[in-house]
Structures are given as C-alpha cells and as structure tokens.
C-alpha positions in Angstrom: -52.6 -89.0 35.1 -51.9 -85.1 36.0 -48.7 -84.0 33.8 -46.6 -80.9 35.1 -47.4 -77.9 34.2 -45.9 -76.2 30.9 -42.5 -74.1 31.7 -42.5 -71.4 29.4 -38.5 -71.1 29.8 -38.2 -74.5 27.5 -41.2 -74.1 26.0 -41.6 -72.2 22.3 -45.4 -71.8 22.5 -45.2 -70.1 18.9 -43.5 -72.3 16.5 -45.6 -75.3 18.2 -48.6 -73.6 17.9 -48.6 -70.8 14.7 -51.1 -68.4 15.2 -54.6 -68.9 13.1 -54.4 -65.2 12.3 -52.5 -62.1 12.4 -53.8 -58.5 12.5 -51.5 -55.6 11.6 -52.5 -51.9 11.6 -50.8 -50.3 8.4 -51.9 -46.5 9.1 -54.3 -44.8 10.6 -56.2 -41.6 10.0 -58.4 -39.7 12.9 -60.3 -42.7 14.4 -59.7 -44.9 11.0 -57.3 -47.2 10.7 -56.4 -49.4 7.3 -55.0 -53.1 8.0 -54.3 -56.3 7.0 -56.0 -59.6 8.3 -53.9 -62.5 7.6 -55.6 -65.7 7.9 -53.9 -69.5 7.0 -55.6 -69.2 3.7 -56.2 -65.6 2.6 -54.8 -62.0 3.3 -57.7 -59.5 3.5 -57.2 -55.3 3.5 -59.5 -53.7 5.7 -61.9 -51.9 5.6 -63.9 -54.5 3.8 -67.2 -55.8 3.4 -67.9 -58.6 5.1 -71.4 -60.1 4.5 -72.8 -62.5 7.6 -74.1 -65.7 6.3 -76.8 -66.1 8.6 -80.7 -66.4 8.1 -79.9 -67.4 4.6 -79.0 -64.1 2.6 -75.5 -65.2 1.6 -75.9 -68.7 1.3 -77.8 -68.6 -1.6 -75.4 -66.7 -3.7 -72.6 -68.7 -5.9 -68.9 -67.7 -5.9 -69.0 -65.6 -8.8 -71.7 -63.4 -7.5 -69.6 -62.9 -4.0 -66.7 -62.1 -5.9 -68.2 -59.4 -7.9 -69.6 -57.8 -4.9 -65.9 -57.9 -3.7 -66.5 -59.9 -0.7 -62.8 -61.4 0.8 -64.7 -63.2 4.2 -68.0 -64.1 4.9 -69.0 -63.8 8.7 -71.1 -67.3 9.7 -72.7 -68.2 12.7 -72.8 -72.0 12.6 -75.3 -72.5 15.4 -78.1 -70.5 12.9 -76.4 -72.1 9.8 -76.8 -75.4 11.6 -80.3 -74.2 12.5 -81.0 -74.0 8.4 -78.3 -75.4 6.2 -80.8 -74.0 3.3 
C-alpha cells in the first residue's frame, strides 16, 4: 500500500521528530569559531578533544582516565570497532 505523500502545511516535522543534535556558533575570532554541540545526553564546548576509538587506542582506557584527559565525546567507527571489539 503507497500512502500520500507528507504535506508539510499540516505537518510539524519538528516536534514529531526533535532533532539528535544542535550546533550553535557562540563567537568567532579570524577563521576560529567557539560553539556548543548539544546532543540528547551531553552539551559539549568546542574546541575540544575528541579521541577516535578505532584500532583500539581508546577502548582500552576506563572512565576515569578519559575524564582526566578531558575528553566530552569519543569519535567511533563501528564497522572497525565491530571489526575488533578488543
């Protein structure tokens, strides 16, 4: 069965579907910019450090050890991390 397509006149795409994340600029300098990331679970400032969690490098370390490195997200491929969950 084909439904009709979506009219966006009756249709309030946002408050049925929230957005997973919203960026916002909060001043720039030059060719820098500072910002928040706002995710459903965390806010991050940026610039940050974001460590990827492929081939194993940040896998191995426990929470307390990513906190005191300051790390607020960790960047995972799940194809590799699926590759060698250890």
């Amino acid at each position: 069965m084909l439904l009709p397509p979506l009219s966006f006149d009756r249709f309030n795409f946002h408050s049925t579907f929230p957005m997973a994340l919203r960026f916002e600029v909060l001043g720039r300098f030059n060719r820098a910019r500072a910002a928040q990331l706002t995710l459903p679970h965390f806010v991050c400032q940026t610039p940050l450090f974001m460590p990827a969690g492929a081939q194993g490098t940040i896998k191995r370390l426990a929470t307390d050890q990513l906190e005191e490195i300051g790390c607020q997200i960790i960047l995972g491929n799940t194809y590799h991390l699926a590759l060698r969950p250890y």
